[in-house]
C-alpha positions as CSV (number, residue, x, y, z in Angstrom):
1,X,-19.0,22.5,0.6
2,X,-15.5,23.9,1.7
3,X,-14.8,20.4,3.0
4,X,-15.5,18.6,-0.2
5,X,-13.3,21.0,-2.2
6,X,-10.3,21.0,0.1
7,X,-10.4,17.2,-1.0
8,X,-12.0,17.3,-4.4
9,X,-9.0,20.1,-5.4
10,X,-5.8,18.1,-6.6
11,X,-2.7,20.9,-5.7
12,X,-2.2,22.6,-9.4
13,X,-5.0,25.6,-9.2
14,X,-4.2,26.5,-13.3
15,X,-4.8,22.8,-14.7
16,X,-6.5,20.5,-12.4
17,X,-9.5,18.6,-13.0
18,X,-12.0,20.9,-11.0
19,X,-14.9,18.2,-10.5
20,X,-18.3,20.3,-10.3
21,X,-19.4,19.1,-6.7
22,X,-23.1,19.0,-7.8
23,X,-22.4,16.6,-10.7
24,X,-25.1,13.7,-11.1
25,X,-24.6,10.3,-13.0
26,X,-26.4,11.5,-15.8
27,X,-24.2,14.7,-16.1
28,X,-21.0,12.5,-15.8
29,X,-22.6,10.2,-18.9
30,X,-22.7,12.9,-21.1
31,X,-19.4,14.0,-21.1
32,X,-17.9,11.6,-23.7
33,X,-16.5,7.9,-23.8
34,X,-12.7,8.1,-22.6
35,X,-13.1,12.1,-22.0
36,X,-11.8,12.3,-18.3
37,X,-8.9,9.6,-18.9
38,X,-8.1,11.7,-22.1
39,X,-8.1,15.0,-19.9
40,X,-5.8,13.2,-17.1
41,X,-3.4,12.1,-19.8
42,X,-3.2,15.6,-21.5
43,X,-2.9,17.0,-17.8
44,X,-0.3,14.7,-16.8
45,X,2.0,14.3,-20.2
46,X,3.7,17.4,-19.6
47,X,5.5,16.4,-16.3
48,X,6.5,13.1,-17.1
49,X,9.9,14.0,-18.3
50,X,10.5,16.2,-14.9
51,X,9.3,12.9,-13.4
52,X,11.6,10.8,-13.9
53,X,14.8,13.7,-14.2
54,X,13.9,15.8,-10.8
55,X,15.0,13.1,-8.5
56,X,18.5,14.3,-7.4
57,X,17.2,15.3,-3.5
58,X,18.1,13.5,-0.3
59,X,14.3,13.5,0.1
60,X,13.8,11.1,-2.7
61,X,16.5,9.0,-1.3
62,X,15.2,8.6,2.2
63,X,11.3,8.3,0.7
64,X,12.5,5.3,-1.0
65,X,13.8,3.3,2.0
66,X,11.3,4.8,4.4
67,X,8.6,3.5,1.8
68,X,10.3,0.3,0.8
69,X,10.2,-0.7,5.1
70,X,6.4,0.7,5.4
71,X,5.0,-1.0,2.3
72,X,7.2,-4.8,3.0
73,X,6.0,-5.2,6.5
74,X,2.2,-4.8,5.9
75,X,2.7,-7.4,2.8
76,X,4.5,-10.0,5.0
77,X,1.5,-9.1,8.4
78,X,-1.1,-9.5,5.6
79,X,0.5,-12.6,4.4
80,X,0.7,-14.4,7.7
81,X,-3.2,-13.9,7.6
82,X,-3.5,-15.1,4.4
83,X,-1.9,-18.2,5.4
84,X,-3.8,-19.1,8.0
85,X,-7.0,-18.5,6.1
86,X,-6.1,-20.4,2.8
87,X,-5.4,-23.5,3.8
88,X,-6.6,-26.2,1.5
89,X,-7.5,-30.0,3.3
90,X,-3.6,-31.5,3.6
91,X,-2.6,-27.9,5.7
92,X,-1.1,-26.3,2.5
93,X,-1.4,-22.5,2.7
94,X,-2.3,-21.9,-1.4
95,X,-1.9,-17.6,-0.4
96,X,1.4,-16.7,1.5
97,X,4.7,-14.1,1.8
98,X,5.9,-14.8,-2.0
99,X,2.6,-14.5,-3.7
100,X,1.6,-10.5,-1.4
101,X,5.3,-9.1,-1.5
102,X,5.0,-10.4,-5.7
103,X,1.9,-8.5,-6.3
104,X,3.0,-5.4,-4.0
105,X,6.6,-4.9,-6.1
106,X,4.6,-5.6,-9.6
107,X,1.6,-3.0,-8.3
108,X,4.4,-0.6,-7.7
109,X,5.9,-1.2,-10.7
110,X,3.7,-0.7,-13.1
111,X,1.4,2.3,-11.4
112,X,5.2,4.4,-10.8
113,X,5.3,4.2,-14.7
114,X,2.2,4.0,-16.3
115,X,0.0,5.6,-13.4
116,X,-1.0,9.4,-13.6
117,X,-0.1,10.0,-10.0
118,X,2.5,8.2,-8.9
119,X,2.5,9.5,-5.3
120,X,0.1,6.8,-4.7
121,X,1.7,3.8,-3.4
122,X,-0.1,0.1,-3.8
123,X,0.0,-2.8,-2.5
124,X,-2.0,-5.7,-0.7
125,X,-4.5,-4.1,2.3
126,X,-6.0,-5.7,5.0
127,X,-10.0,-5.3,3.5
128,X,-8.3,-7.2,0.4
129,X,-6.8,-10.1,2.7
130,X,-9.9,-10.5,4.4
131,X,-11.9,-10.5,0.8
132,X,-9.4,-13.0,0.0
133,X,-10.2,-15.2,2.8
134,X,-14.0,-14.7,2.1
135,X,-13.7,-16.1,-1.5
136,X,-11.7,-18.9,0.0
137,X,-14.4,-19.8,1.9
138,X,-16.8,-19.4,-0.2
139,X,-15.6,-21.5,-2.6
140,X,-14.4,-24.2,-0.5
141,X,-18.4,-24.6,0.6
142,X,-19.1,-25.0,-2.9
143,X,-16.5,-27.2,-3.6
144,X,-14.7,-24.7,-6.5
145,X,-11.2,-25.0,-6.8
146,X,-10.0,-22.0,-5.0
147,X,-7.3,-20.2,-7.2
148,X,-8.9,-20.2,-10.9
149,X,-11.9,-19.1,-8.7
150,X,-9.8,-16.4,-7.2
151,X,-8.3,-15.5,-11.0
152,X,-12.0,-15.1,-12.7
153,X,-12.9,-12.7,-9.4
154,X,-9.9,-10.0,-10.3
155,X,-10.7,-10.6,-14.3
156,X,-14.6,-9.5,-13.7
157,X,-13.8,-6.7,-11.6
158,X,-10.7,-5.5,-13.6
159,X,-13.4,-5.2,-16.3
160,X,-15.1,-3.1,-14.4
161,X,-12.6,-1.4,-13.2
162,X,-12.2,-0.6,-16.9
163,X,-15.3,0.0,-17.9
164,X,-15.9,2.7,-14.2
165,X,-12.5,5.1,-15.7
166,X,-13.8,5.3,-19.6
167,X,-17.3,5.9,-18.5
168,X,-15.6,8.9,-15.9
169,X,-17.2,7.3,-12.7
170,X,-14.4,8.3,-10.8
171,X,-15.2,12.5,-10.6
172,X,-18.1,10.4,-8.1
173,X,-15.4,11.0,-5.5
174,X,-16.0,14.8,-5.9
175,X,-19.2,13.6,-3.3
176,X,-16.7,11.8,-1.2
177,X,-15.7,14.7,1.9
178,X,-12.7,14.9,4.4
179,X,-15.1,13.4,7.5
180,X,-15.2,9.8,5.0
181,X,-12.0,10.0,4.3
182,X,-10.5,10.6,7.4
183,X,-13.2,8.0,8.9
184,X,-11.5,5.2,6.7
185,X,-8.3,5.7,7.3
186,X,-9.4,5.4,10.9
187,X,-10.6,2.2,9.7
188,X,-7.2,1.0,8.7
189,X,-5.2,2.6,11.2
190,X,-7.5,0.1,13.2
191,X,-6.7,-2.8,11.2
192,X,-2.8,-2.1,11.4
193,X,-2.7,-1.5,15.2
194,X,-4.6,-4.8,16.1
195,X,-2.8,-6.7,13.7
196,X,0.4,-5.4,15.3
197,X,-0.6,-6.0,19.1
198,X,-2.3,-9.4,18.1
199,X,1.3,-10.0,16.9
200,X,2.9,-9.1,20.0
201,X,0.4,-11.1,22.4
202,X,0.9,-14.2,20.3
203,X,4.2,-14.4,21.7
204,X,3.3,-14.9,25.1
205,X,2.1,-18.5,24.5
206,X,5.9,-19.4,23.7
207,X,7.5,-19.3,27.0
208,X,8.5,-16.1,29.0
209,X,11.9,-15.7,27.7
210,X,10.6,-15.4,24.3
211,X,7.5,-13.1,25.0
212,X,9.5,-10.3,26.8
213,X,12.8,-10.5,23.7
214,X,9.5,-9.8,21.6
215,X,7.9,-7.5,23.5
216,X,11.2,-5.1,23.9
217,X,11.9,-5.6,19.9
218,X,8.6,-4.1,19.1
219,X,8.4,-1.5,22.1
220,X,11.9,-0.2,21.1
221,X,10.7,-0.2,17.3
222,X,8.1,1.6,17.8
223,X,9.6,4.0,20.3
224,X,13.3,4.7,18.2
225,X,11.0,5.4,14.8
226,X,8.6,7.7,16.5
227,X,11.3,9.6,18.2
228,X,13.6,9.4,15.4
229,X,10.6,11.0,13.1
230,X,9.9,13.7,15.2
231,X,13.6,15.1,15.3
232,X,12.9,18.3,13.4
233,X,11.8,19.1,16.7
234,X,15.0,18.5,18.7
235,X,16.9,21.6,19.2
236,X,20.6,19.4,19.2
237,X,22.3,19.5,15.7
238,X,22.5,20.9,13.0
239,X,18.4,21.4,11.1
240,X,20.1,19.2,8.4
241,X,21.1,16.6,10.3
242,X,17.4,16.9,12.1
243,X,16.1,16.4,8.8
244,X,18.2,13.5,8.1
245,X,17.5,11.6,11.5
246,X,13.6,12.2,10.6
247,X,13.7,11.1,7.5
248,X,15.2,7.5,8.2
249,X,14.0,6.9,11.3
250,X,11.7,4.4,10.4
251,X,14.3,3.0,8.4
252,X,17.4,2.8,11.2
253,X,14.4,1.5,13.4
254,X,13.8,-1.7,12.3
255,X,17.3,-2.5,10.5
256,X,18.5,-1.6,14.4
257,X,16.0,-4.0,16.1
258,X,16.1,-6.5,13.3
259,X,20.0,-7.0,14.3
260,X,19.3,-7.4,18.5
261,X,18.5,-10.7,18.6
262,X,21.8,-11.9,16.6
263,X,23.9,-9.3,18.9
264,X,24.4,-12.0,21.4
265,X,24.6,-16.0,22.0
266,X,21.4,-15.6,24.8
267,X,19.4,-13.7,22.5
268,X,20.1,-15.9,19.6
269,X,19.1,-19.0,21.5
270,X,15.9,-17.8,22.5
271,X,13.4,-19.2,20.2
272,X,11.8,-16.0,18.9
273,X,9.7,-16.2,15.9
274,X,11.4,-14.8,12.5
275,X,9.1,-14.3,9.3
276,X,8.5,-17.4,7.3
277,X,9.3,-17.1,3.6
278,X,11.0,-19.7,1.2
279,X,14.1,-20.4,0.1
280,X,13.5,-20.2,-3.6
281,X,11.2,-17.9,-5.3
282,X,8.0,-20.2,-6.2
283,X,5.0,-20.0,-4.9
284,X,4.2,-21.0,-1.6
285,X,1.4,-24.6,-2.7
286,X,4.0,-25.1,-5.1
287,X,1.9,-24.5,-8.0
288,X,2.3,-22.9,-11.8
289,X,2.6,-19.0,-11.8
290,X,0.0,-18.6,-14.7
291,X,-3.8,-19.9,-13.4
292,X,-5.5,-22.5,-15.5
293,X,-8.8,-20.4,-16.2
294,X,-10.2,-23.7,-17.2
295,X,-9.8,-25.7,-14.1
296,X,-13.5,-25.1,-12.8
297,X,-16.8,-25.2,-14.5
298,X,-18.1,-22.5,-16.6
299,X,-21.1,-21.8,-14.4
300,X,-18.7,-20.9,-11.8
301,X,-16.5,-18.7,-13.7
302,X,-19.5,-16.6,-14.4
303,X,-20.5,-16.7,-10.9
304,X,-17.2,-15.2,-9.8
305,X,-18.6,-12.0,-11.2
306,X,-20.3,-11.4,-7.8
307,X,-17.4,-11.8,-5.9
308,X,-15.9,-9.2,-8.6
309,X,-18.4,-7.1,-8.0
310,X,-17.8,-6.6,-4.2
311,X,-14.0,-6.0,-4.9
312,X,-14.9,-3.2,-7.2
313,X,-17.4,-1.5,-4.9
314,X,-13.9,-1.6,-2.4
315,X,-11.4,-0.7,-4.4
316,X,-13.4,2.5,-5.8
317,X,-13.8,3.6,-2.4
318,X,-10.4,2.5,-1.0
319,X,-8.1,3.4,-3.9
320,X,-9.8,6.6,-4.6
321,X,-9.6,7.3,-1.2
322,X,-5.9,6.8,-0.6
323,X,-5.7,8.9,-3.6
324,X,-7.2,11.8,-2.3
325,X,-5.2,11.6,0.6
326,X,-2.2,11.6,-1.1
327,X,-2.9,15.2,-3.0
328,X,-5.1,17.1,-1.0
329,X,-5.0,20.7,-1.1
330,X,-2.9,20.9,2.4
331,X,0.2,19.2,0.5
332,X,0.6,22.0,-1.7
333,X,0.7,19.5,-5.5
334,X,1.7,21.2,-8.7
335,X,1.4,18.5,-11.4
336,X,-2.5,17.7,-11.1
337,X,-4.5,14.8,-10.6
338,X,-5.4,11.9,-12.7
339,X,-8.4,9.8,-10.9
340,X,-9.9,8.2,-14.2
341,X,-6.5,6.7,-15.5
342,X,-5.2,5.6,-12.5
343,X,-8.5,3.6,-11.5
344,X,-7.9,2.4,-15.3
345,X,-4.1,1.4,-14.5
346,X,-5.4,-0.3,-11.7
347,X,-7.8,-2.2,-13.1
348,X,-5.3,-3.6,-15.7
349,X,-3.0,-4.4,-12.4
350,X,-6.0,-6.4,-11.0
351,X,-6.2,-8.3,-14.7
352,X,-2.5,-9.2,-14.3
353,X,-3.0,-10.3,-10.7
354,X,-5.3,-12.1,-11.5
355,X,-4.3,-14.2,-14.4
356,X,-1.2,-15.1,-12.0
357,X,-3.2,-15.7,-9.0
358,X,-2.3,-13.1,-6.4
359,X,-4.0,-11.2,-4.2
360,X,-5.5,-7.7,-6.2
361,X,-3.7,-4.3,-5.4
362,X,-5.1,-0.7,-4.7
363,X,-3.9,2.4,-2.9
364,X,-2.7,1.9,0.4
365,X,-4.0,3.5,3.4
366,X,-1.4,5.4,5.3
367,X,1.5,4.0,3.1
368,X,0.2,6.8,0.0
369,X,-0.7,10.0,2.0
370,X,3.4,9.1,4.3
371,X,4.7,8.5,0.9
372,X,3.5,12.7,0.1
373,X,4.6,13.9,3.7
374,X,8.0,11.9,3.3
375,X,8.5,13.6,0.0
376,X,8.0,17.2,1.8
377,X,10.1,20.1,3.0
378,X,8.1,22.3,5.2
379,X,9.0,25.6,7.4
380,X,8.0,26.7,10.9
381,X,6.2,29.9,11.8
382,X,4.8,31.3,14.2
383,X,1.2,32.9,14.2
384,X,0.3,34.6,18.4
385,X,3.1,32.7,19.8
386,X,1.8,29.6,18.3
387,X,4.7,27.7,16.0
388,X,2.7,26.3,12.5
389,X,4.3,24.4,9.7
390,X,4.0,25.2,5.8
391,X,4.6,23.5,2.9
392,X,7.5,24.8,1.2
393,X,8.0,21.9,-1.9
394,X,6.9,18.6,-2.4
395,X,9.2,16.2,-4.4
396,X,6.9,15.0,-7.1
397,X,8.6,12.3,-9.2
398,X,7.9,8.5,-9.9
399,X,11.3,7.4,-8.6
400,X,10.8,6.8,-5.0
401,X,7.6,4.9,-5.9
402,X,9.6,2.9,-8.6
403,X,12.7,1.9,-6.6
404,X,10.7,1.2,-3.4
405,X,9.0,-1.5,-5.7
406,X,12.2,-2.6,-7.7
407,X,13.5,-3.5,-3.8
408,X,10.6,-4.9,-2.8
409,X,10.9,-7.2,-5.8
410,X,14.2,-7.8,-5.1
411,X,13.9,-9.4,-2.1
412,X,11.9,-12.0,-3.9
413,X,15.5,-13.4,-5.2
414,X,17.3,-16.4,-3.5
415,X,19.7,-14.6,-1.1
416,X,17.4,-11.9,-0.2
417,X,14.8,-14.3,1.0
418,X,17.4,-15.8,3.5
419,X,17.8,-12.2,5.0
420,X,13.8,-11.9,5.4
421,X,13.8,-15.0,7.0
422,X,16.1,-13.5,9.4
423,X,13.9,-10.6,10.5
424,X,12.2,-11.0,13.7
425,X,8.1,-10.7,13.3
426,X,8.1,-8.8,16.7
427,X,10.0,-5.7,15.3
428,X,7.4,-5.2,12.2
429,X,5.0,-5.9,14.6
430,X,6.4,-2.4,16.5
431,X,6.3,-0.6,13.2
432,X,2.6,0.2,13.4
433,X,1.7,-3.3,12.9
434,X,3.5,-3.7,9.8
């Protein structure tokens, strides 16, 4: 019971949505059409000035870059699988980097503006690239053309995605309890680390000079960021500059690493394997941006509800979830919670997504619980010669959110794409697997 309130509790003790822990689906019927997005909006309103004017901290700053580095490199790992798993018969990927970092910067977007809590940060996961590849499958065996296929799955489960927030499905995560949580993020902590060594031992099969470059880029990666993080512990400096040094050590990490291979002639002759994007923004088959709804047979856009179905069921879970994580009771929140209008935001994100073809976005596993911790100042203290941190402040505002996607989009321009291009695989492959 303690542990499913520790979670169920968003931070604000005088007006937070206190889900009753006992709650059945008939009780949760009878509480009114709209009633718990109504309630979220009412609860959230009042902050949304401070929102958007409390933003003035180096905190926010360094949340923004630190978040803009750890929500691109999962988008261009996921996008590499994607690739490789959407290949229609001539060899032409018809899922790649454009389309994931696209739908990551308009996901973040939209949910840093129109979301209740915009701590959360979306994007593309690696249950959602796998889905994708599913349905790819799937409707390859059945000889369906893949994308308006793809574009009916996201509109049937926005719809339901809808139709879950007015009908207040989401207080069903007041069942949901610390172990589950902390189990899936397990989960994706999984995904991310195999993605990243798979990374790292594909390298090997390109000769040695290349493997050990690429092996060093993402050892040193990986090492710099998690020493840089953990500098509130040094005892050198100033506790200022400590702070500064953990919050962009992520950041001078890969920008560092991303530069050694063009810091001499040898390494810049060694063949090492940089991200592939394109040189224009378009997408990567070449096709129209909008989806022709009407380029498969009716039977099969009503079958695409099943499909649908199955990416509601994970995104309830998985974006829910992330939410939690985000504004449990340890982080010390002020400005309440707002589960059924974000799962409604996000369902109109999946709508959009869809209609464009991209892959679906949700709350991202550990991206939105570091996006919290990035955004907090704590103090040490110590309790029988034991030192313990507290929560002193968290930053809550939409900006960090907002600008990390405005940058993300960004790089989706002409120039900016050259620079990605230039960035060697091997040093997101250090960050944590992307």
């Amino acid at each position: 019971r303690e542990e499913k309130e520790s979670l169920g509790s968003s931070a604000s003790e005088d007006d937070d949505e206190n889900f009753s822990f006992d709650v059945t689906l008939g009780d949760i019927c009878r509480r009114g059409f709209g009633s718990g997005m109504w309630h979220d909006l009412l609860r959230r309103a009042p902050h949304y000035y401070d929102d958007w004017t409390d933003i003035f901290h180096a905190k926010v700053l360094a949340s923004i870059f630190y978040m803009f580095f750890t929500s691109l490199a999962p988008a261009i790992t996921f996008s590499v699988l994607l690739e490789a798993g959407t290949e229609d018969d001539d060899g032409t990927p018809l899922i790649g980097t454009v389309e994931v970092i696209l739908s990551t910067a308009i996901a973040g977007g939209i949910f840093s503006i129109f979301g209740g809590q915009p701590l959360c940060i979306l994007g593309v996961t690696g249950p959602v690239s796998i889905f994708t590849v599913a349905v790819f499958t799937i409707s390859k065996s059945l000889n369906i053309n893949f994308i308006p296929f793809y574009a009916w799955t996201q509109i049937w489960s926005a719809m339901m995605h809808i139709l879950l927030a007015v009908f207040n499905m989401c207080e069903l995560i007041s069942w949901v309890t610390r172990y589950s949580c902390e189990t899936f993020g397990v989960l994706i902590a999984l995904i991310y680390l195999y993605t990243g060594l798979n990374g790292v031992q594909k390298q090997f099969n390109k000769g040695l000079d290349v493997a050990l470059l690429s092996l060093w880029l993402s050892l040193g990666t990986f090492f710099v960021a998690t020493k840089f993080s953990a500098a509130r512990n040094w005892v050198v400096f100033t506790p200022e500059v400590r702070e500064l040094i953990a919050d962009y050590g992520a950041t001078i990490s890969i920008v560092f690493f991303s530069c050694v291979p063009y810091m001499s002639a040898e390494a810049r002759n060694t063949d090492i394997e940089t991200l592939d994007v394109p040189d224009t923004f378009q997408t990567t088959s070449g096709r129209g941006w909008l989806v022709d709804l009407s380029d498969i047979s009716p039977g099969a856009a009503i079958g695409a509800v099943v499909p649908g179905f199955f990416l509601t069921v994970l995104f309830f879970f998985d974006h829910n979830v992330s939410s939690l994580l985000c504004q449990s009771a340890d982080m010390g929140l002020k400005k309440g919670s707002a589960y059924h209008w974000d799962f409604f935001v996000v369902g109109v994100i999946v709508l959009i997504t869809g209609l464009l073809g991209i892959p679906p976005t949700n709350g991202l596993i550990p991206q939105a619980p570091l996006h919290t911790k990035s955004l907090t100042q704590t103090a040490k203290y110590c309790v029988n010669g034991n030192w313990r941190e507290r929560v002193l402040h968290v930053h809550e505002q939409r900006a960090s959110n907002f600008f990390q996607a405005l940058i993300i989009g960004i790089m989706l321009s002409a120039p900016f794409l050259i620079v990605l291009g230039l960035i060697p695989r091997s040093t997101l492959d250090g960050d944590g697997g992307g």
